[in-house]
Residue, then its C-alpha position, 0 to 999 in steps of 0.5 A: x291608313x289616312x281614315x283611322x290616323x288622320x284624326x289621332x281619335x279614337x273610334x266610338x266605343x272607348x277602349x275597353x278595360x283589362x280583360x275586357x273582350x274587343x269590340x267590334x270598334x276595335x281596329x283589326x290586327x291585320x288592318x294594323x299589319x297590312x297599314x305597316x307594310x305599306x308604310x314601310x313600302x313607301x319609302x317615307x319617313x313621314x308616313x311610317x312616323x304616322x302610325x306611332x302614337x305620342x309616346x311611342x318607341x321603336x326598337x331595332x339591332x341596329x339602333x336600339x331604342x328610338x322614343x317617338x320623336x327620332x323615329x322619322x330619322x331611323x326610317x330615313x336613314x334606313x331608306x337612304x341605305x336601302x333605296x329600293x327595299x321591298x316588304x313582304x308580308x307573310x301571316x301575321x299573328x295577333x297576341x293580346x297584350x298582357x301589360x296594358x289594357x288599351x293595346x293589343x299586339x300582332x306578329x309580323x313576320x316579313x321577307x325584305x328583298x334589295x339591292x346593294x351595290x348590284x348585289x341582290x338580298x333577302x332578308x327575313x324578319x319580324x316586327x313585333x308591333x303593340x298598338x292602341x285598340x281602337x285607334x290602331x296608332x302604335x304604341x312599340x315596334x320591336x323589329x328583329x332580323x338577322x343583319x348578319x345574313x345580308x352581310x354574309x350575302x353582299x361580302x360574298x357576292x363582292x368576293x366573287x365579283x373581286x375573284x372574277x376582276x369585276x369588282x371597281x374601286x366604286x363598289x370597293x368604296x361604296x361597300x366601305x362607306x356603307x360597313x363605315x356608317 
């Protein structure tokens, strides 16, 4: 990731204009897939922040839309929840984009695995990302999940640990402050 966003620059070639075909300068939709994962897998804040270009947003059920300055804090707290998340890429799917002609976008559908409270989860999804052409920096990141079934996974794992009288009063506190955030 550091060689295409390190400098913030474009590549040589400029970016093309609306309907005009990609140039072999264009940075690869999986280069851009693959750069998300492993920012994603790093468990840092900062090196996700790194791949949005200035003016960038993200989006997600849980907080809405973020402008580019408030993303780095989305991703902390993120970490902060699920210390020991782990993203696993399936195929991604590129798609041009329609609204500008400088970015085109790929589909990155994804299995979040974790744990919670010694309860383990999977989580399946999928990020939208738009990026610029030749810089690959993104310009919108719509992630999309289903929060409902991790939920779903953790309160029925912590009601066969309650059934079982396995259940602490940490768990019980944990799982209250985690529902509460």
């Amino acid at each position: 990731m550091a060689t295409l966003l390190a400098s913030g620059t474009p590549k040589p070639g400029g970016s093309p204009k609306p309907g005009k075909p990609l140039q072999d300068t264009d940075v690869p939709l999986s280069l851009v897939a693959l750069q998300w994962i492993g920012a994603r897998n790093s468990h840092s804040a900062a090196t996700v922040a790194q791949m949005f270009a200035p003016g960038a947003t993200y989006w997600d059920p849980e907080v809405g839309v973020v402008s580019k300055p408030g993303i780095s804090a989305v991703i902390a707290r993120f970490v902060q929840r699920f210390p020991n998340h782990r993203f696993e890429m399936r195929s991604p799917q590129p798609f041009e984009s329609i609204n500008h002609g400088n970015t085109k976008g790929v589909a990155v559908p994804w299995v979040m695995s974790g744990s919670k409270w010694g309860v383990s989860f999977q989580l399946a999804g999928c990020d939208i990302l738009t990026a610029e052409i030749t810089s690959g920096r993104l310009t919108e990141a719509l992630v999309y999940f289903d929060r409902v079934s991790v939920w779903t996974r953790v309160l029925t794992q912590w009601a066969r640990r309650l059934a079982w009288g396995l259940a602490g009063s940490a768990f019980i506190a944990g799982l209250l402050t985690f529902l509460l955030e």
